[in-house]
N, C-alpha and C positions, 0 to 999 in steps of 0.2 A: 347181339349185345356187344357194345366196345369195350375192348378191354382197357382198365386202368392205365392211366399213362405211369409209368415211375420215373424220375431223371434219376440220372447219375447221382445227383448230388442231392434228393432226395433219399435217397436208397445209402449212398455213405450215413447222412443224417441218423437215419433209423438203426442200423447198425448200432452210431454210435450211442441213443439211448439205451438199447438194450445191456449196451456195459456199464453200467452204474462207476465205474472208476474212468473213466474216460474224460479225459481233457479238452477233448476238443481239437488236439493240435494237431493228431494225426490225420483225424477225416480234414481236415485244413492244406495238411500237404498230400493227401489224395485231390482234393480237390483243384488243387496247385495244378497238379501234374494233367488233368481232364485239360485246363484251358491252355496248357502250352500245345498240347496235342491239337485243337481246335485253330491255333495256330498257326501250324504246321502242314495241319489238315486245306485248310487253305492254299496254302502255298502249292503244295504239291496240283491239289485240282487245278490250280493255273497256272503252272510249271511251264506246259508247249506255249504258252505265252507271252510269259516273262521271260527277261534275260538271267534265268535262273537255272540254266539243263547246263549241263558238259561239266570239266573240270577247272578249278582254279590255277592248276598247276603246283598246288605242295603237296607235300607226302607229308602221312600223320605216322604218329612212333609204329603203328604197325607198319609201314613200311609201306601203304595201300594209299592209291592214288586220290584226294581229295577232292567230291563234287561241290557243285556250289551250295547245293541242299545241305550235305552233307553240313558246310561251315552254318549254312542260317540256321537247321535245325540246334545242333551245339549250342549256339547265338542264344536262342529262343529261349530253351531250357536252362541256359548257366541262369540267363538275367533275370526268367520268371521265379524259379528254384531261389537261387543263389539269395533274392532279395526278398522271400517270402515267411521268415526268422523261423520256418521249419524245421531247418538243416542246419548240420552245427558244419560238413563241408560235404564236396561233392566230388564225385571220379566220373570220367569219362573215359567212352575206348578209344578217343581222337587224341587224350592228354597223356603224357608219361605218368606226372605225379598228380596227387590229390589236388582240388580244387579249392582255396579258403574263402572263406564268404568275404565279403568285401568291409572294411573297415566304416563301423559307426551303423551296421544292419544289425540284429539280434543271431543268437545264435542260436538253432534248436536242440533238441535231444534225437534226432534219426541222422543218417547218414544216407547216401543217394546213389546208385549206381547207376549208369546210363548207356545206353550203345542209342545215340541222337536218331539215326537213320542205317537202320539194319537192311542191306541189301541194295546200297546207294548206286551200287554198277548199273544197276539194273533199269533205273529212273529214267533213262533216254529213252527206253523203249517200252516204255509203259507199263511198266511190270511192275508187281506190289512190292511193294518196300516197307517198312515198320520202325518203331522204336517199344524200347525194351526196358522197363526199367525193376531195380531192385532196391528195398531198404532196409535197413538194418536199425535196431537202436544201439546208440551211442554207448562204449564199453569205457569211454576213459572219462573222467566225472567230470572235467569242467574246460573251461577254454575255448579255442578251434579245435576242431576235428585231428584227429591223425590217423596214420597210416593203419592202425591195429584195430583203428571202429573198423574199418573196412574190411581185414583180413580176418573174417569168421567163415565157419562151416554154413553151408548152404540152410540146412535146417534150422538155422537161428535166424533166417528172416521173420520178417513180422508182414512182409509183404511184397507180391511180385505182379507181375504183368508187363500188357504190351499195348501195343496202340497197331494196327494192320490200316494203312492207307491204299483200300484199292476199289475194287467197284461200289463199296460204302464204305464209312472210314467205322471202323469197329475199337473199339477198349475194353479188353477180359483184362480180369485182375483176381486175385485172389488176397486173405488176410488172414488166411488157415481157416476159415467158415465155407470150404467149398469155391468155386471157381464160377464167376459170373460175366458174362459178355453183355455189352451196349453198343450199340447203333448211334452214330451220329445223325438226324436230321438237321440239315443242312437250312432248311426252312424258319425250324423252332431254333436253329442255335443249340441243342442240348442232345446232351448223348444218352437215350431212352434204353431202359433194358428191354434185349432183345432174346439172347440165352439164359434163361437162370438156373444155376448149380449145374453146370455143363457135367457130365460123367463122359470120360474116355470109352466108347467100348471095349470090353475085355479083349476082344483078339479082332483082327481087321482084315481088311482083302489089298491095303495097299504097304508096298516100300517104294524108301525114297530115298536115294546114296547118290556121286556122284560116279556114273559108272565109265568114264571118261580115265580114273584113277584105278582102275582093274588090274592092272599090272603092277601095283604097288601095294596091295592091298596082302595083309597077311592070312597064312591060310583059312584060317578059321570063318574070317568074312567072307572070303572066296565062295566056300562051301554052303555057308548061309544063303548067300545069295543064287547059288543054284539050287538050292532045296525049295526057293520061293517060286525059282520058276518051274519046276515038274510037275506036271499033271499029278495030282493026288485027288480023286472026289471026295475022300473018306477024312481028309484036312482041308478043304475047301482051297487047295490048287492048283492052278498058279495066281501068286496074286500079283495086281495092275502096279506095273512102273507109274509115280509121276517125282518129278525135281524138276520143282521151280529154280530155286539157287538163293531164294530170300530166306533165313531160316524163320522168319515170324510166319509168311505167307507155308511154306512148308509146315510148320507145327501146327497151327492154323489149321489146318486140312488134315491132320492128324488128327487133332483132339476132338474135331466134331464126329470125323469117319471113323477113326480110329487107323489102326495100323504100326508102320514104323519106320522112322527116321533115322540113318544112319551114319555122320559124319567120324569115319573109326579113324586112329593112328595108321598110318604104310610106311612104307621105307622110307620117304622122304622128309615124315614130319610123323615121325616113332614116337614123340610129346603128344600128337594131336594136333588141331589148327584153330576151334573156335577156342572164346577165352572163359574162361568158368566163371568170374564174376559177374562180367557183362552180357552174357548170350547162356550158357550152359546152365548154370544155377538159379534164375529166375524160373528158366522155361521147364527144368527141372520139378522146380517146386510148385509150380501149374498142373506138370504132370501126374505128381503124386496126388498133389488135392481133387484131382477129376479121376484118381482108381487110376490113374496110368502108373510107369515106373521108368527111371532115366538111368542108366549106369556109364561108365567108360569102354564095358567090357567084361570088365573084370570088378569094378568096387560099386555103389551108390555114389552118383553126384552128390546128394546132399553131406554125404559124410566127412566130404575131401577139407581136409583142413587147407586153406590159401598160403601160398607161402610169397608171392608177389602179384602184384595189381592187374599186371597182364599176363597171367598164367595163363597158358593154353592145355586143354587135355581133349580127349575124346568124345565123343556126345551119342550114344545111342538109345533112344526116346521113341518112347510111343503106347501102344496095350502090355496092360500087364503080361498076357503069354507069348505075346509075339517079340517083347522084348527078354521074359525069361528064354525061349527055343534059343535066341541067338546068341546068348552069354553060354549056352551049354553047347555049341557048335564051336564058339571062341573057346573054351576052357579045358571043350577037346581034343584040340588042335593043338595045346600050347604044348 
């Protein structure tokens, strides 16, 4: 017997009957956000094609070298977003400041956070890449957007996900109803569910850090990281290294396997490195809705009050106990 097809946007739809106060306007900027992905999703499958791979030659406010994707995904997403009367404005990790919607478009009640093309290095060599996005509704009552919609605690999202562009292009999203994944067919045009109410497993057999930064790494992860590889049968280890280096492809491979992902502070960047609006607190809050848990370390991502647009802090994500073991190796070290 076949099983029922659902789309994406079938599946928003239903959703949003079942809230009897529902407007309409959020499943609208879900839906937004499905076709810039489709978009994108394109481009990249015919990326070795186009004059679309290597760099443009600018550098974005982080300091990190700009691919071409890199600017067209941006492109995609300001114009599709930006003019979709959604958003009342939007942030990206390629921009310093906030994004305002374009003069004489409407303006909506959420707010937009983006990382366009998560893992852009990677793109010349075929390697999964993603985009990430996070939303918020609007805290200041009327206008453009400013800077303070945007700086909320991770927990006050209303909604998160990613888009994974690699051997099928994938869309998990969450809207605090559990955590759902879609499959693009490329064929139908439509992103079909493929995972529904994804669950993290409790504890897993894989890490994933980048162990290249071993000598920077403060003790506590040091120690972590050899307690994963010791033969233990009675804890089921040692468990399997993989780093990809994309963190959507990375998380990705987390939440379906389970395990745990570990981007900690070292000597050299004692803040951290990924940024907590754009990468840390979306994926975050994926994690908690599938039973996972994300911390720095030492606090809960969702609780971090924002104090700037590109804050960076620590990220370690993944199963509930395999990320509790490693805050209690960090907390006894400290």
């Amino acid at each position: 017997m076949l099983k029922p097809i659902m789309t994406i946007s079938r599946y928003i739809l239903e959703q949003q009957i079942q809230n009897p106060g529902a407007t309409g306007r959020f499943s609208g900027l879900l839906t937004t956000i499905t076709l810039a992905a489709k978009v994108i999703a394109r481009e990249v499958r015919k990326s070795g094609l186009l004059d679309i791979l290597g760099k443009t030659g600018d550098v974005n406010v982080q300091g990190e070298q700009v691919t071409k994707l890199d600017e067209f995904s941006h492109k995609v997403i300001m114009d599709t977003l930006g003019r979709s009367g959604h958003v009342c404005a939007l942030a990206s990790e390629e921009e310093e400041s906030i994004i305002e919607i374009p003069e004489g478009y409407p303006l909506g009640r959420y707010v937009l956070l983006l990382d366009p093309l998560d893992g852009s290095s990677n793109i010349d060599v075929n390697v999964s890449v993603g985009t990430i996005f996070s939303i918020h509704r609007r805290i200041t009552r009327e206008g453009k957007g400013m800077t303070e919609d945007f700086l909320q605690p991770g927990h006050r999202q209303v909604g998160a996900g990613y888009v994974v562009y690699g051997s099928s292009t994938m869309m998990v999203y969450s809207t605090g109803q559990g955590v759902h994944g879609f499959t693009l067919d490329p064929e139908v045009g439509e992103f079909l569910l493929s995972h529904e109410n994804i669950r993290m497993p409790e504890k897993g057999k894989i890490y994933s850090i980048n162990e290249g930064y071993h000598d920077r790494w403060e003790r506590g992860v040091d120690e972590y990281i050899h307690y994963l590889k010791r033969e233990d049968k009675e804890t089921d280890r040692p468990y399997s290294s993989r780093y990809i280096g994309t963190l959507v492809a990375d998380f990705h491979r987390t939440l379906l396997y389970g395990g745990i992902f570990l981007y900690p502070s070292d000597r050299k960047r004692p803040h951290g490195k990924l940024r907590l609006l754009y990468e840390a607190a979306p994926m975050a809050y994926l994690a908690e809705q599938a039973g996972g848990l994300a911390i720095t370390g030492r606090e809960r991502i969702l609780d971090i009050q924002p104090t700037s647009l590109h804050q960076r802090i620590p990220l370690i994500i993944g199963s509930r106990q395999d990320v509790l073991t490693a805050e209690k190796f960090i907390r006894a070290a400290s």
